[in-house]
N, C-alpha and C positions, 0 to 999 in steps of 0.2 A: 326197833321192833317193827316188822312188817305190819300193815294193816290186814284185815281180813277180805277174805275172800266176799264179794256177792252171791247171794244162791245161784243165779246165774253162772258163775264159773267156776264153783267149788267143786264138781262132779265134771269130771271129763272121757268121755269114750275112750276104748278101748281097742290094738288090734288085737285078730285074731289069734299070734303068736301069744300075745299076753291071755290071752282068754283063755288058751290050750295050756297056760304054765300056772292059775288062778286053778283051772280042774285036777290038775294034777297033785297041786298043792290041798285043795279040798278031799281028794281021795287017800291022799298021806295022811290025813288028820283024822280019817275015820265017817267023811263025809258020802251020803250015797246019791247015787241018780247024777245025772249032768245038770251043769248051772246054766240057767236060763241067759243069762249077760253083767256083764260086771262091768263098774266106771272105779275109774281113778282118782282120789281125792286129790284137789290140786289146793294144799293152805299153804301157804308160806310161813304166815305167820305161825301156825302150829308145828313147823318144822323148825321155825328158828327158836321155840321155848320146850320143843322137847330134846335139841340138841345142848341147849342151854344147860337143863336138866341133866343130862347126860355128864355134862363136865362137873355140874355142881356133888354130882354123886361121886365121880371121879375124884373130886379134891377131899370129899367128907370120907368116904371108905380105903381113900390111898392104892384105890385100881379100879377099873371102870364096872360098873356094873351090867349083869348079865343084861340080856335081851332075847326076847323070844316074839315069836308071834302069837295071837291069842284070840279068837272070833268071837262078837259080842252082836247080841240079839237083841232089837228092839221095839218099838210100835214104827208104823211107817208115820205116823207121826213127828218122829222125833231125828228121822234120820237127818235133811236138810239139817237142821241144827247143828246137830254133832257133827256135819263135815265142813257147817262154817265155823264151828264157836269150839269144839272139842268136847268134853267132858264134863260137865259142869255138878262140881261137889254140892252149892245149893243145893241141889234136888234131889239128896240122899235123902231117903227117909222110910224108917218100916225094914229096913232089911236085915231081912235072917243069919249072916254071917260076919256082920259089922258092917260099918258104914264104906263104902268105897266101889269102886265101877267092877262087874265080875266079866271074867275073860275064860271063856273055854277056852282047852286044848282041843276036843269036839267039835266040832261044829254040830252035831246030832243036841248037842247038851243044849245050843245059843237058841235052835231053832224053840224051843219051849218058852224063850224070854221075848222070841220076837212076836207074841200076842196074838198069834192067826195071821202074822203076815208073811209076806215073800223075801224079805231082805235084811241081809247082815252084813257088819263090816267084818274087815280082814285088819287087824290093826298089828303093831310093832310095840311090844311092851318094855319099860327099865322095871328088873325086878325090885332093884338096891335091898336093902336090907331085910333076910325073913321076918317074918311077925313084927315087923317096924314099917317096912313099906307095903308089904306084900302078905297075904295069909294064901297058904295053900288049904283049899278045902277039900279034902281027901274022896267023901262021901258021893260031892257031884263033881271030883274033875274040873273044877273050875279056881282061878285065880281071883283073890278081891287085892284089887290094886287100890291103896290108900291115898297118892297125890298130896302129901304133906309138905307142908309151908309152900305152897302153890305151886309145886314142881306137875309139870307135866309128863309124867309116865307112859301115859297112854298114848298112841301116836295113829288116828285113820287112818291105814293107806288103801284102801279097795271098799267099794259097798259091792256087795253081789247078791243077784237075784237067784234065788234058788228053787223056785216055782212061779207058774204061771200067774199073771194078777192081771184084774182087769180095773185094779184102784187109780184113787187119783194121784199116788205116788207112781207108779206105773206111769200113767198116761204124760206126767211131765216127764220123766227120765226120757222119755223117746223124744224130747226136742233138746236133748243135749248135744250138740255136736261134737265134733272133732276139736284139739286146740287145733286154728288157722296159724300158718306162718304171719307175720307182721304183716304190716301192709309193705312191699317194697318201694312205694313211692317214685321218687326221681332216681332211685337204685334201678330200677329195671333198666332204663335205659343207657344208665354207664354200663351194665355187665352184661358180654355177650352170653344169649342165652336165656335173657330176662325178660324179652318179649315174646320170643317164640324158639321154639325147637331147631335145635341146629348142632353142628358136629363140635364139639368140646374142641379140637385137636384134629385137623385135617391129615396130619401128617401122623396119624396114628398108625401104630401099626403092631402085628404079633413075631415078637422074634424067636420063641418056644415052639418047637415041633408039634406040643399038644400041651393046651390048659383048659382048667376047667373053672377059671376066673374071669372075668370079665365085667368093665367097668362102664356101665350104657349114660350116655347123656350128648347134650343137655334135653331133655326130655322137656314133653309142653309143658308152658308155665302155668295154668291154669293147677296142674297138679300138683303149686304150694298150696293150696288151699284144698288139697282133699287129704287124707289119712296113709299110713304105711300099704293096706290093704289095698284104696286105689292105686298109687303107684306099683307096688307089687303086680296086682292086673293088669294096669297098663304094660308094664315090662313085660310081662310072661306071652303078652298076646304078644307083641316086638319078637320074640324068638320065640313066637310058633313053632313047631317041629324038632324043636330041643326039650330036653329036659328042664327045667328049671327044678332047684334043690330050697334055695335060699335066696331070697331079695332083704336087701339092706340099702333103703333112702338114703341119700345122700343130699343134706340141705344146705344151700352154699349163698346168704344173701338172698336176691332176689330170684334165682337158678336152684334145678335140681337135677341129682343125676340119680345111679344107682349100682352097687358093687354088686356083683350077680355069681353066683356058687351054680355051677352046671350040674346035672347028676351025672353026666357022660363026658369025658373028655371031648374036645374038638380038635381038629387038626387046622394048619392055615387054607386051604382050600375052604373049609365049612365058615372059615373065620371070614375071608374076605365076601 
């Protein structure tokens, strides 16, 4: 079993493409207004005992159990926690539809649980068995997930800010960085590419009358250590006066390149 994340690495930035597919997904669910910014929960260990769970439901029901996703509201107190330690059954107590963690379909329904604050997770739920693992509560639209015999059902994958905050959960979340690539060490130096910008493949070239694909590198290395966003900027200014559609990094070791979707075809003239 993996060990636990530090608070320090348990929440990681986001790019923009993700950020755009988190709003989209909040506005399916019946969610209003745009979201302020969203991080990624990175546990390992929380993924290696809700897949666990997964299988164990698997071998108990004789086919896998459903799965859905479910938005849970809380104090910003408590959030840090839940994205190191998960869900913790101790601290049931007092609740109005049984003991166990509640999971909107809504996100309008989570924001009432998260106490006056700004932020909710986006989590991935095992339903396993009605009224044994799960109760649906008809009245508020929400899921009480039960986690019996320490199976983990519940799974964070996103905390997202959904209004402005000037707390002290705010003011940390803005020193989360990016994950960095590894260090590449004495790698930079065996791979061309790994100390500085230079052509992949000299002898490259376009044999297609007209594509609207293209593969840019090796691009400056300083740019393993910024985000999909940087890179993407970096490339788009690189073919200024083209269209750019789609940038996809490409992380290779201690080198990076990038697959590049045109919005306009190009011919080999515009190519060379």
């Amino acid at each position: 079993e993996p060990p636990a994340p530090d608070q320090g690495d348990a929440l990681r930035r986001i790019t923009r493409a993700k950020l755009r597919l988190l709003q989209q997904k909040w506005a399916d669910a019946g969610g209003h207004g745009e979201l302020v910014n969203a991080w990624q929960v990175h546990n390992p260990r929380l993924e290696f005992l809700f897949h666990a769970s997964e299988r164990d439901f698997a071998k108990a029901l004789g086919h896998g159990s459903d799965a859905i996703d479910g938005w849970h509201g809380t104090a910003e107190e408590n959030v840090l926690s839940i994205a190191v330690n998960g869900f913790d059954p101790s601290r049931w107590c007092g609740q109005v539809y049984g003991a166990g963690e509640y999971f909107a379909k809504d996100p309008r329904v989570s924001i009432g649980y998260a106490r006056g604050g700004s932020f909710m997770f986006l989590c991935r739920l095992l339903l396993g068995q009605a009224d044994v693992d799960h109760d649906w509560v008809e009245t508020c639209k929400y899921y009480v997930i039960k986690q019996r015999d320490s199976r983990v059902q519940a799974l964070p994958m996103f905390l997202v800010q959904f209004q402005e905050s000037s707390a002290d959960l705010s003011q940390a979340l803005r020193a989360v960085k990016s994950r960095d690539c590894e260090d590449p060490g004495a790698l930079a130096g065996r791979q061309r590419g790994g100390l500085q910008a230079c052509e992949a493949r000299r002898d490259a070239g376009m044999t297609a009358d007209t594509t609207r694909h293209l593969w840019v590198g090796w691009l400056a290395p300083e740019l393993c250590y910024r985000d999909n966003d940087a890179v993407a900027d970096d490339v788009e200014a690189f073919l200024r006066g083209h269209e750019v559609e789609q940038v996809k990094p490409e992380r290779n070791g201690a080198r990076i390149g990038a697959f590049v979707l045109l919005g306009r075809a190009i011919g080999r003239a515009e190519f060379q």
